[in-house]
Every structure is written in structure tokens, then in C-alpha cells.
C-alpha positions in Angstrom: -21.8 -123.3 4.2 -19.7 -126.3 3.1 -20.6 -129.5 4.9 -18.2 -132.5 5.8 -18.6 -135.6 4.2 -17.8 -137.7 7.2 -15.5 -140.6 5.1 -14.6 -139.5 2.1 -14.0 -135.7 2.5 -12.6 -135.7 5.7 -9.2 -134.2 6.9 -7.1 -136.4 4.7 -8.9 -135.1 1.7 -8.5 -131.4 2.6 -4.8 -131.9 2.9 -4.7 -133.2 -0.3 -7.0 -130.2 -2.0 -3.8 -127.8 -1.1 -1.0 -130.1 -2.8 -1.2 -127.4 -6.0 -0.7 -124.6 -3.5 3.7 -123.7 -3.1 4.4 -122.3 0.0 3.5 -122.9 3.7 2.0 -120.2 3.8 -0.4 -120.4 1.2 -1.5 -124.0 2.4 -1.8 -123.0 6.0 -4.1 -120.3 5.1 -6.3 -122.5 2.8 -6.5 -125.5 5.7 -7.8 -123.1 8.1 -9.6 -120.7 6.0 -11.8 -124.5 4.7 -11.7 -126.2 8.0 -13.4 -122.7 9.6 -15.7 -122.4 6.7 -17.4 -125.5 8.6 -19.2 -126.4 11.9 -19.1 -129.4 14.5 -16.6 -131.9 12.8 -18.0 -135.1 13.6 -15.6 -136.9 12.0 -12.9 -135.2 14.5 -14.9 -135.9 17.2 -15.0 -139.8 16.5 -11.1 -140.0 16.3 -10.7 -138.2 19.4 -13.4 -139.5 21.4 -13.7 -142.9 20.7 -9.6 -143.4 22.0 -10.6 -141.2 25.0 -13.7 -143.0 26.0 -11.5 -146.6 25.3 -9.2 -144.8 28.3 -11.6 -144.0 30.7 -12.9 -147.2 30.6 -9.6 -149.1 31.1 -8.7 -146.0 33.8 -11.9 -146.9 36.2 -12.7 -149.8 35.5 -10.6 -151.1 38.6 -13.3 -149.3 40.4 -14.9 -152.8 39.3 -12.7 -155.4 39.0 -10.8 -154.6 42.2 -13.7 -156.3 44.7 -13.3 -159.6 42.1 -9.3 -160.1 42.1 -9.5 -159.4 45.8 -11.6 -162.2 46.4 -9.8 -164.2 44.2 -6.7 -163.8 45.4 -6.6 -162.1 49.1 -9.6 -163.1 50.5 -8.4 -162.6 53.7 -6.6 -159.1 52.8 -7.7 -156.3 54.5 -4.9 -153.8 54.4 -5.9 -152.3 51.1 -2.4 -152.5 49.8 -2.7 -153.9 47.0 -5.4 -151.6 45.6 -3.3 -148.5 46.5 0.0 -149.8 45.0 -2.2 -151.2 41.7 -4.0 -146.9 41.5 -0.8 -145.2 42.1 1.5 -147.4 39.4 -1.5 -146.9 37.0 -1.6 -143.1 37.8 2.6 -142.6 37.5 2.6 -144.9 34.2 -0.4 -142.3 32.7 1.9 -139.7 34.0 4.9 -141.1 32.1 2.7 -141.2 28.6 1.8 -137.8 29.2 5.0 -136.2 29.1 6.7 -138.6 26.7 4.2 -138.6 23.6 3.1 -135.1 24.4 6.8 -134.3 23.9 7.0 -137.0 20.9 3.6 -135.3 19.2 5.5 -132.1 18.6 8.6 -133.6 18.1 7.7 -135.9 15.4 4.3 -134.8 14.4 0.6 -136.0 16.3 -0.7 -138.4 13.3 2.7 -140.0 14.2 1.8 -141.0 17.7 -1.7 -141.2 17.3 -2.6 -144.9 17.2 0.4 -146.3 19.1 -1.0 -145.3 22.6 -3.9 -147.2 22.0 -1.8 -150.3 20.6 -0.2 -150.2 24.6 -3.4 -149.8 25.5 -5.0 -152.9 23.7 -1.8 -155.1 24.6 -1.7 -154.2 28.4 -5.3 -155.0 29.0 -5.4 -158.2 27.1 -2.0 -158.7 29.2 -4.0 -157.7 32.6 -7.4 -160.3 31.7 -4.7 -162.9 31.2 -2.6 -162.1 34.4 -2.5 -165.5 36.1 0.0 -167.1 39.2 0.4 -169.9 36.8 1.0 -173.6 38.0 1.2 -174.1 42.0 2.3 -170.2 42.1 5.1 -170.4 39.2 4.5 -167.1 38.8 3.5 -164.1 39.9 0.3 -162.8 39.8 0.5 -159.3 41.6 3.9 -158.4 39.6 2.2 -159.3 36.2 -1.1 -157.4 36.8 1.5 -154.1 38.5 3.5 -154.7 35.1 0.2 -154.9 32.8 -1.4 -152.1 34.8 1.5 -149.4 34.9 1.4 -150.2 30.4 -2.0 -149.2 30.6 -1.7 -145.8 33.0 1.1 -145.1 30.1 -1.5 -145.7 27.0 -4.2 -143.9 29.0 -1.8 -141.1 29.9 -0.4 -140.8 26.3 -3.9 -140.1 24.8 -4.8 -136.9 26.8 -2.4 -134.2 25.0 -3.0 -136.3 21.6 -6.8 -136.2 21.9 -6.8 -132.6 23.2 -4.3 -131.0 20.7 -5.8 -133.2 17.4 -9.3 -131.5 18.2 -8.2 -128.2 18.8 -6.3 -127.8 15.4 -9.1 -129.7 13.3 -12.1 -127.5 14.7 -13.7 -124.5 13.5 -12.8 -121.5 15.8 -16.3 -121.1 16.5 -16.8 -125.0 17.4 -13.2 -125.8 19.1 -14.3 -125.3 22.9 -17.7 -127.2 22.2 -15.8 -129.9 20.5 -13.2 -130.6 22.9 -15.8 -130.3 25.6 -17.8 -133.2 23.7 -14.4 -135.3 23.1 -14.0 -135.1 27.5 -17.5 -136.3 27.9 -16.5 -139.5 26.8 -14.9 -139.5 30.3 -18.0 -139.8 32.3 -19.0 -142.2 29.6 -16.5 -144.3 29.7 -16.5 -144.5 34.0 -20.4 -145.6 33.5 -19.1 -148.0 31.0 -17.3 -149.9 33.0 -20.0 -149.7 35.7 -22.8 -151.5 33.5 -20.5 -153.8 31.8 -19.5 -154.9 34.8 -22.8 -155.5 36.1 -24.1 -157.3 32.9 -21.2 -159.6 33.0 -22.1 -160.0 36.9 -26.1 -160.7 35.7 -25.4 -163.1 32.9 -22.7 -165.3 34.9 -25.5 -165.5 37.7 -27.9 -166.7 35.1 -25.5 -169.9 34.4 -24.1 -170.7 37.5 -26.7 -169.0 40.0 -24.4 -167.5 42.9 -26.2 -164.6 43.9 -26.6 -166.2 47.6 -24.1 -168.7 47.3 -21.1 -167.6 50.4 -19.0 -170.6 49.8 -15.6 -169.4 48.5 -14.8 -172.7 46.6 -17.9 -172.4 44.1 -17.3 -168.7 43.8 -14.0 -167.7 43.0 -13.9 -169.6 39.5 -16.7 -167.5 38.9 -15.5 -164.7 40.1 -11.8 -165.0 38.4 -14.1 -164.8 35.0 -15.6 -162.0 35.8 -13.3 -159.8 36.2 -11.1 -161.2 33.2 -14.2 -160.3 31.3 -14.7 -156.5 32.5 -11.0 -156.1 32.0 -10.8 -157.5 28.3 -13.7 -155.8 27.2 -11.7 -152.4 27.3 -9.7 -153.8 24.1 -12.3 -154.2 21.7 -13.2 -150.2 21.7 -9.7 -149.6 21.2 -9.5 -151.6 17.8 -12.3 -149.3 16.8 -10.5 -146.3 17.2 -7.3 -147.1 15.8 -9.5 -147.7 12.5 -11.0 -144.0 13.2 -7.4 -142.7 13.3 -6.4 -144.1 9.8 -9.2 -141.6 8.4 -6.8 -138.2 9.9 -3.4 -136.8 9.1 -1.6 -134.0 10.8 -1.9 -130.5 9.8 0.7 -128.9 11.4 3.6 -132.0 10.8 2.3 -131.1 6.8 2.7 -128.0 6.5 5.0 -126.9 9.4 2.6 -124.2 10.8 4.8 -123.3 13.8 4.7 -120.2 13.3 1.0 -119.7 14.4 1.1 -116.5 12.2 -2.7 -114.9 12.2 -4.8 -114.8 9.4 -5.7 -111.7 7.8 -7.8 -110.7 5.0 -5.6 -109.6 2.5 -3.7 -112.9 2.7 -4.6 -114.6 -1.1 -3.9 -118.1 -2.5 -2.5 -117.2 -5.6 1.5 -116.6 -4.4 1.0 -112.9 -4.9 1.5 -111.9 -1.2 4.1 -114.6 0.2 6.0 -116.2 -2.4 9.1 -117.5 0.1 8.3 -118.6 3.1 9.4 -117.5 6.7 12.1 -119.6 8.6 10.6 -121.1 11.6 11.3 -121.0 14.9 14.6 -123.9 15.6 11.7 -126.1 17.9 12.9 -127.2 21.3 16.0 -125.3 20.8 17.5 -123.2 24.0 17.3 -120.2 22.8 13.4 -120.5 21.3 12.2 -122.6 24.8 14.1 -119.2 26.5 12.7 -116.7 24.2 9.2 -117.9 24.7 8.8 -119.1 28.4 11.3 -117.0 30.2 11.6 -113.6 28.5 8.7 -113.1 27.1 7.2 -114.6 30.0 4.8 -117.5 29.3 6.1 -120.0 32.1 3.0 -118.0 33.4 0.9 -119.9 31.2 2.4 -123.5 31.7 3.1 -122.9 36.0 -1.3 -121.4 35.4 -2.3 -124.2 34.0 0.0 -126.9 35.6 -1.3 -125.8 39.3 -4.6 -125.8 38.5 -4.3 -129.6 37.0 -2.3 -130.4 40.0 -5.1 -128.9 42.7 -7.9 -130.4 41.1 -6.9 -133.7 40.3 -5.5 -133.6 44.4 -9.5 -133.9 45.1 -10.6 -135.6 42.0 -8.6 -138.7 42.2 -8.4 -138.7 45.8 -12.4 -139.6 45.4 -13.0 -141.4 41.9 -10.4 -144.2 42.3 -10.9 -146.7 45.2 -14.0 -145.3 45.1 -15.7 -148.7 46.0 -15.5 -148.2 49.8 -15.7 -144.5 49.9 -19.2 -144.6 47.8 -20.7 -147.5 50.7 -20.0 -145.5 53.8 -22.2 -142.9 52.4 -25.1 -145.2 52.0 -24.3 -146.7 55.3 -27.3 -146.0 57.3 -26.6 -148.1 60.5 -24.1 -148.1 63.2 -21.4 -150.8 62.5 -18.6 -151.4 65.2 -17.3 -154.5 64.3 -13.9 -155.8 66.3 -12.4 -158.0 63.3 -10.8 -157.2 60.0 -13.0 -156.3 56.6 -11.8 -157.8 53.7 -10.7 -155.9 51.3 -13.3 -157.4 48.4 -16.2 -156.1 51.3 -17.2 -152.3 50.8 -19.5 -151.9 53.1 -18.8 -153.4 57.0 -22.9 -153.3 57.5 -23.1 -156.7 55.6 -20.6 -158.5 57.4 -22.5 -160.4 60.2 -20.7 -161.5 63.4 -21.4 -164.1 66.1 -19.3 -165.7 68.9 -17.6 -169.0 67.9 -19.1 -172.1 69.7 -15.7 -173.0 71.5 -15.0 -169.3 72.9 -17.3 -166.7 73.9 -14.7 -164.1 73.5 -13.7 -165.2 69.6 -16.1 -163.6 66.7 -16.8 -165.6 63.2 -18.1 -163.6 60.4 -20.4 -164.2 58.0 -19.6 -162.5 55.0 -22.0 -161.4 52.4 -22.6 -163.2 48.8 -19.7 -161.6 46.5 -23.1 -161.2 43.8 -24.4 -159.0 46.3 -21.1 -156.8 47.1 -20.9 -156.6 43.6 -23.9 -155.7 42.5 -24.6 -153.4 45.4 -21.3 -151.7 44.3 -22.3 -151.1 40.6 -25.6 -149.3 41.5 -24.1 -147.0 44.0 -21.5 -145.8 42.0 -23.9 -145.3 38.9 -26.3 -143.3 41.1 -23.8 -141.1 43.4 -21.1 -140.8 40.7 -21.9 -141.7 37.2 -25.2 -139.5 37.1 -23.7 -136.4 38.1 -21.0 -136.6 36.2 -22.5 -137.3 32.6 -25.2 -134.2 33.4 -22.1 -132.0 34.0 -20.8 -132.8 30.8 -23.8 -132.8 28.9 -24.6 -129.1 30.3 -21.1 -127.7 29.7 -21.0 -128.9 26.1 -24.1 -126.9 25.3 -23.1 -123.8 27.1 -19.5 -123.6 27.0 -19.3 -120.6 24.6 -22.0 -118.8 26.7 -19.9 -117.9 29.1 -16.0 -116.1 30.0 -14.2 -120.0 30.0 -11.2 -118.0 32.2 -13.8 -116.9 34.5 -15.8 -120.2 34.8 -12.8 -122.0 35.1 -11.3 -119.6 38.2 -14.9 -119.8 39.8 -15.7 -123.6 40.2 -12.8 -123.9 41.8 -14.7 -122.0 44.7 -18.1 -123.5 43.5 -16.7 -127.1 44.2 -15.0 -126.2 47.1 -18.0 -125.2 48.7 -20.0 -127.6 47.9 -17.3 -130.4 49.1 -17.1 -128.6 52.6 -20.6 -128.6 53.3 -20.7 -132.5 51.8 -18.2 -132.8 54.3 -19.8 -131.5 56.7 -22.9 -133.6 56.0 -21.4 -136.2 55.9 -20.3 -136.0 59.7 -23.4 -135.2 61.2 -25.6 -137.2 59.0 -22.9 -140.5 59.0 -24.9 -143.8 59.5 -28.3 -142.7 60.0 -31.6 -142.1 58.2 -30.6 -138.7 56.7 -27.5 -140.2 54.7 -29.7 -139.4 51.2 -28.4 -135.7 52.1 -25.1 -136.4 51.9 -25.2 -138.6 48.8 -27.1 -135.8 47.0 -24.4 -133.3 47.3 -21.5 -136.2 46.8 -23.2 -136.3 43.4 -23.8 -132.4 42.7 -20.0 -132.6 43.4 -19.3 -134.8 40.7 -21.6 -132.6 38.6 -19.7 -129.2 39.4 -16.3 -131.2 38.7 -17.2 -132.1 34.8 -19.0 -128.6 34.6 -16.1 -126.3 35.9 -12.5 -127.2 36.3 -12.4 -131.2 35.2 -13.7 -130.2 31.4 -12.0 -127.4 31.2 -8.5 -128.2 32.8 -8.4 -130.4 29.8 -9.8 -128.0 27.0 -7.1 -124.7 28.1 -4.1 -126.3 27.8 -4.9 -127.0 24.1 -5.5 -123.7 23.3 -3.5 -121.1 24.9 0.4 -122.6 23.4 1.9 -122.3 20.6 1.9 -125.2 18.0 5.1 -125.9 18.4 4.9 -126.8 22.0 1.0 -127.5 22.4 0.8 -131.0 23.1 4.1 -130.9 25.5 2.3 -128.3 27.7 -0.8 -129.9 27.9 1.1 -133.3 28.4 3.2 -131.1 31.4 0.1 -129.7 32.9 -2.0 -133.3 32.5 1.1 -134.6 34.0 0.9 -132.3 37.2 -2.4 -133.6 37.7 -1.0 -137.1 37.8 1.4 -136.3 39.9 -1.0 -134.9 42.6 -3.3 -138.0 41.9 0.0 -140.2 42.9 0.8 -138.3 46.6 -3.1 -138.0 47.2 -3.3 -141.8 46.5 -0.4 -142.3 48.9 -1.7 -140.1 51.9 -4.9 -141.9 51.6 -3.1 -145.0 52.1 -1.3 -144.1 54.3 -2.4 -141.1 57.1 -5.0 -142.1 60.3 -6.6 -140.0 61.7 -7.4 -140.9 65.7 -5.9 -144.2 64.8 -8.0 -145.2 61.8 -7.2 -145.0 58.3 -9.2 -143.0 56.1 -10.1 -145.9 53.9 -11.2 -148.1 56.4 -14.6 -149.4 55.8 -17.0 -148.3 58.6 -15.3 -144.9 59.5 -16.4 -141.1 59.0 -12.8 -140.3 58.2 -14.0 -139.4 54.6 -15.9 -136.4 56.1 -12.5 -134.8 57.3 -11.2 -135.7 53.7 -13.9 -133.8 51.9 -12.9 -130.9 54.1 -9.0 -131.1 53.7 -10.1 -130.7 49.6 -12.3 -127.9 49.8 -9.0 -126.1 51.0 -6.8 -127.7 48.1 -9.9 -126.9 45.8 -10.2 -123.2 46.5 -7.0 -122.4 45.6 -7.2 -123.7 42.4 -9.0 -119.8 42.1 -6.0 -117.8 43.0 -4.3 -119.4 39.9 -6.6 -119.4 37.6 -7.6 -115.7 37.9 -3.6 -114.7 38.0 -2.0 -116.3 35.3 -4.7 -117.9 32.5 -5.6 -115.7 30.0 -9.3 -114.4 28.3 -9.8 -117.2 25.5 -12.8 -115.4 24.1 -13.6 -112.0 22.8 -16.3 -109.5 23.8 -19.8 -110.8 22.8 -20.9 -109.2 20.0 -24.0 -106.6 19.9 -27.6 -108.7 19.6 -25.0 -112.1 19.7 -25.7 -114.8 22.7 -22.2 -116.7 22.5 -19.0 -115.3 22.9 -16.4 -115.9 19.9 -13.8 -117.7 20.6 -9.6 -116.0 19.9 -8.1 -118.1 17.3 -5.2 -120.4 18.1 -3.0 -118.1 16.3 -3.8 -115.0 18.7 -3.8 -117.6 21.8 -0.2 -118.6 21.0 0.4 -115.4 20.7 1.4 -114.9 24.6 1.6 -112.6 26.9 2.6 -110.5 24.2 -0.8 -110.5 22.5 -2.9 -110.7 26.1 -0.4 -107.1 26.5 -1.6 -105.3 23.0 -5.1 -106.3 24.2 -5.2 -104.9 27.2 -4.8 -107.7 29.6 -2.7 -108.3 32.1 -1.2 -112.2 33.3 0.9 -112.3 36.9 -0.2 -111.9 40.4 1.5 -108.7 40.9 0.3 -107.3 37.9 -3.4 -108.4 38.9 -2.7 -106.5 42.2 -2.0 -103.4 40.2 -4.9 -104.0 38.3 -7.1 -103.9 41.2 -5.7 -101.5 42.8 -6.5 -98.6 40.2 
């Protein structure tokens, strides 16, 4: 077994250790033939997961700093407009990166690209922490921070089809699945993240300036305004970090052309005796090869497969993990709240807000609002505790048993799991809203986020990367990341926007979220219908006295529907039917 020397014999030195060889070919079949000769590439892992975790962290971490700008700057807000326009420009920038570099990584080569997302990432945030509405409102505050915020979502986006496809075509067969599953875990990481940087930057201002009780807006917001500058420019300095990791890689396929994805077989030597001239290759994004592969052979199954399933899950996903603030309090609420006057928007939970008639009028209310320490810190515990938990133990499980189990079949099935589980949450959550038994409904909220990273969340990133040809991986997984995005944009904007019985499904104080978890157990279990009818089988039959199941090659995946055919499987709803028919 040859090991990896994590620095200095890392991917950069194999590519080098094949210069002697002459022909594609040869070279190809020497890269994989070494890089499958190994196990878990750490070294891979880093590159990839250290830009992904730098993403999730800049993605959530409005679930943090919203409450502090809000207060800063609307006080008074309560329309939650701002929040909504700042997730959905942020959602349709990372859209944006995800078809442009996934496009640009197999244009141009992923080594290329790989970096420069995280340089827009590093400028944007530093550009958001500085946002400011200069002197006596010389600027614009909300404009800069849409601007700064829409660079990010475009960074953020960018780095899903580069981090995806990098791992996929640096890991061993055996490892590729486990791998990419461990690169996606720094999603759940990255959400807590933000969650505990944003409470130790909360605990050590208190500790200099003691506001935990203080209510008086004056002394606060300075505080306040350097709080969330903080949480936001922390999600620069892991980015510096892995652009360093990224120097350490180059690009196998931009090398050595291999987009052909021809298999590997045994006879295949290294000493020129069986290829001496290589094959010409496929003319890339030319009409006739984008209408050879999707159309007549019939791999637009593939990309519409995987594309749909993105766009179903992230329809619930996002539509609970961003603004999540608000959502996350009205499951701890525990106590009847009717309350006649606005909530700020900086206020997630409407129990805190104490009213009392004003001295002049009996028939006028003043509130007392809570401390902004308390909102904050209230906010950070609930969300690590219904969200964050469940989440990381997903990932954690999935990463030891991915190759266990059928992916195809796991991935069609949580789709039904989830949605199960988010209509009985659902319907928890509206008998069990404001009173005693609430810990129910916060129990399944979290086995929800557990299912989501076990099932379809992991693994609507991992398929993608697999199941295309090289030629067009990254701008089919950057197509079917960007479906997702696009649901994530219209769920944001019906959340915003619909009432039901007159009362917006964000307001604070209202069961609306019940009928929300309902409405995406619908979306979810379709997600099944399209997983079973057009993904393929992306592992072979275990093998006798063998636990795992081995995992097809990237040069059979990208074979099509044309290999799926020779093995006996079939892709397409009517040929399911068939199937199930006999």
C-alpha cells in the first residue's frame, strides 16, 4: 500500500512522476492506477474542505449578524424586508457562481478557478464588516452590504462544483463517496461556526463593556455595530488558509486532457506498447458533442434527475436554515403571547417583549424590549441545540456508512424519510405551539436536520460529481447546485411574502411555521419519484463475505445511459414502469 506524504508527495508530485510517460493515455492510466493504489487523501480533503467550511460560514452566518445590524440600523423595523432581500440576493449571487465557474472549471481547467472564488469571497466579507452609511448618511448602508453580500453568495456559490468535482477526480474509487461526504461535513461545521463565534465575540464584548441587562439603545448600538463587524470579518481569515491549501494541487484532467473518461483495463501497460497515438477527443461544448451526449444518447435524464432533486430539497432546506432566527424561537415559545404592537425585527422571540399602558392613555401600549445580550445570546444556544446538533451527527454518521449502503436508493428514500418526519413536526408543532410540551417539537425539528445531512443534503452534493463525464462534470453539478438555488430564491420570496389568515409566516408569535412544515413534506416527497426514475446505481453488487459495496469508477459512471443499458439497468420513468410491470 503506498501512503501519501501529505506536503511533499502530494498531487503535484504525482503529476510530475508521469512527465517521462508520451501519450495521454499512458499518463492517465498511471495517475489513476497511483492515485487508487491509495486510501483517504487527506491532503485532498484539506483543499476541498477547508474552502467549503470558509463558505458555510460566510453563507449562515447572517443567521447571526442579522439580529445586530437590525438593531443598529432599523430598530424600529419590523417588516422583515431587509433580511429577505439581504437571503435572496445572497442565494441568486451563489446561484450565479455556480453556473459560471462550474462552466469556467471545464472550460479552462478546475486548478484554474480554484482559489479565485475564495479571493471574492475574502474581498466581499471584508467589504460587508466595513459596510458603513458614512458621514450624516453620505452613503448607503443597505446598498453596500446588498452589493458586498450578493459578491459573497457568488464566491460561496462558485466553490460547490469546484470542491465537489476536485475530490471526486483526486480520490481512490474505493474512498471517493466517503471523501466527498467528509469535504460536505464542513457544512454543518461551518453553520456551528458561526454560531460560537458569534457568541464568544457576544461574551467577551460583555466582559468590557458589561451590557448584558443594559436596554438603553444609545450605549448599545456602538457595541452592537462591533459585534457584528467582528462575526462577519472573521469568515476572511479561513479563507487565506485555504487558498494556501490550493497552491499544494494541480488539475489532472486540464494535464492530461482525460475527456475521454476511457476505462481502465488490465492489459493497458506504461511502456507505449498498447497506445502509441493518442485518440482525438471529443470537440468540448461543441453542438454536436452537448447533442450527442444529452439528447441522443439520452443523459438530459441525468442532469433534469439530479437538477429536480437539488431544486426539491433545497425548496425545504433553505426555506428553514436561513432566517432561521425567528423560526428556531417560536419553537421554544412555551407561553401564549398576543401582543397588539409591532416586533422588531432584531426581537426573535415576541415572549420577551413586555407591554404596559402609557401613563397619558389607557388605550396606547409601550414596550419594554429585552437586553439585545439576551436576544443574542438566547439566539445562539437555540440554534446550536435544534439545528447545529443534528446536523453535524448526520454528517458524522453518513461519512462512516456511506459505502454500506445502495447511495441511489438512500438518496430516493430520505426524500420520504424527511418528509415524514417534517409532517409529523408539523403537526406537532400545531398542537404542541406555546405550551409545556414544545420539547416534542424541537426534538423532531432537530432529527430533521439530522435526516437532511444523512439522506439527500450530503448526497445531492456527492452525485452530481460522479455520474458526468469529465468534460462536463463541474457544469452539471454547477446546473443542478444552481436549481437548488433557484428554489432557495422563490421559497425565500413566498416566505416573505404569503399570509396565511392574515399573518405572515415569519411573523414572530405565530403557528404559521406548522403549516410550512406541512406544505414541504409535499415538496420533499417528491424528491422520491425523481430520484428512483432517472439517477443511476453508483455502486456494484457487494461482494461475497465483503460488508461495503464498491463503488463504479468515474469512467463507467460517465459512461451514460449507455453503460447503465449493457448493465442491465434501466433510467426513465416509462422505462421504470416497464420494469415493474414484468
Amino acid at each position: 500500500m503506498v501512503a501519501w506524504h501529505l506536503w511533499p508527495l502530494g498531487p503535484r508530485h504525482l503529476v510530475n512522476t508521469a512527465r517521462h510517460l508520451t501519450t495521454r493515455q499512458q499518463k492517465r492510466t498511471h495517475l489513476l492506477r497511483t492515485i487508487d493504489a491509495n486510501d483517504f487523501n487527506w491532503q485532498i480533503w484539506a483543499v476541498a474542505s477547508s474552502g467549503f467550511f470558509t463558505d458555510s460560514y460566510n453563507l449562515f452566518a447572517i443567521n447571526v449578524i442579522y439580529p445586530s445590524i437590525a438593531y443598529v440600523y432599523w430598530p424600529n423595523e419590523s417588516t422583515g424586508v431587509h433580511e429577505s432581500n439581504i437571503n435572496i440576493i445572497t442565494l441568486a449571487g451563489s446561484l450565479l457562481g455556480q453556473l459560471v465557474f462550474g462552466y469556467l472549471a471545464d472550460r479552462y481547467g478546475r486548478t484554474r478557478m480554484y482559489g479565485f472564488e475564495l479571493l471574492l469571497v475574502i474581498f466581499s466579507t471584508i467589504g460587508v464588516a466595513t459596510s458603513s452609511s458614512g458621514t450624516d448618511g453620505s452613503m448607503s448602508f443597505i446598498a453596500l452590504l446588498y452589493c458586498w453580500r450578493f459578491v459573497t453568495g457568488v464566491g460561496i456559490g462558485a466553490e460547490y462544483p469546484l470542491s465537489a468535482v476536485i475530490t471526486a477526480e483526486w480520490a481512490p474509487v474505493k474512498s471517493r463517496a466517503r471523501m466527498m461526504a467528509a469535504v460536505f461535513l464542513m457544512q454543518p461545521v461551518g453553520q456551528l461556526m458561526a454560531q460560537l463565534v458569534g457568541i464568544w465575540v457576544l461574551l467577551g464584548l460583555n466582559n468590557r463593556y458589561q451590557f448584558q441587562d443594559r436596554t438603553d439603545l444609545d450605549y448599545c448600538r456602538p457595541i452592537v455595530d462591533k459585534l457584528w463587524r467582528w462575526v462577519a470579518g472573521v469568515g476572511a481569515i479561513p479563507c487565506i488558509f485555504a487558498i494556501a491549501f490550493r497552491w499544494t494541487i494541480t488539475d489532472p484532467d486540464y494535464h492530461y486532457g482525460r475527456l475521454q473518461d476511457i476505462e481502465l483495463s488490465d492489459a493497458e501497460g506504461l511502456d507505449g506498447t498498447v497506445i502509441e497515438v493518442d485518440e482525438p477527443l471529443p470537440i468540448q461544448f461543441s453542438w454536436d458533442d452537448i447533442k450527442q451526449y444529452f439528447i441522443i444518447e439520452g443523459n438530459w435524464h441525468y442532469l433534469a434527475g439530479t437538477s429536480i432533486c437539488w431544486f426539491i430539497l433545497d425548496f425545504a432546506f433553505y426555506g428553514l436554515s436561513v432566517n432561521s432566527p425567528r423560526n428556531i424561537a417560536t419553537l421554544w415559545s412555551q407561553s401564549d403571547t398576543v401582543l397588539n404592537i409591532p416586533i422588531p425585527d432584531w426581537i426573535s422571540d415576541p415572549s420577551s417583549v413586555n407591554s404596559s399602558s402609557s401613563a397619558n392613555s389607557s388605550s396606547s401600549v409601550v414596550p419594554s424590549y429585552p437586553a439585545i445580550y439576551q436576544v443574542l445570546m438566547q439566539n445562539g444556544k437555540q440554534s446550536i441545540l435544534t439545528v447545529s446538533i443534528g446536523s453535524l451527527i448526520g454528517s458524522l454518521i453518513i461519512i462512516k456508512t456511506i459505502n454500506y449502503f445502495p447511495r441511489k436508493t438512500i438518496f430516493a428514500w430520505s426524500f420520504l424519510l424527511v418528509a415524514v418526519l417534517l409532517l409529523i413536526t408539523g403537526g406537532t408543532y400545531l398542537a404542541t405551539f406555546q405550551t409545556g410540551q414544545h420539547a416534542i417539537t424541537i426534538v423532531l425539528y432537530g432529527l430533521c436536520q439530522l435526516f437532511f445531512n444523512l439522506g439527500p443534503n450530503t448526497l445531492a452534493f456527492i452525485i452530481p460529481a460522479e455520474i458526468f463525464p469529465t468534460r462536463y462534470r463541474c457544469t452539471c453539478h454547477g446546473i443542478s447546485a444552481a436549481a437548488g438555488k433557484l428554489s432557495a430564491v422563490l421559497v425565500q420570496t413566498m416566505i416573505s411574502h404569503i399570509s396565511i389568515d392574515g399573518l405572515r409566516i415569519k411573523s414572530p408569535g405565530g403557528n404559521r411555521l406548522g403549516y410550512v412544515l406541512i406544505l414541504f413534506s409535499f415538496v420533499m416527497a417528491s424528491g422520491y419519484i425523481f430520484a428512483w426514475a432517472w439517477i443511476p446505481e453508483l455502486q456494484d453488487a457487494r461482494v461475497p463475505q465483503g460488508y461495503e459495496l464498491p463503488n463504479k469508477t468515474l469512467e463507467e459512471l460517465a459512461k451514460g445511459k449507455i453503460g447503465v443499458t449493457e448493465g442491465g439497468e434501466v433510467i426513465g420513468f416509462r422505462a421504470k414502469l416497464r420494469e415493474l410491470r414484468l
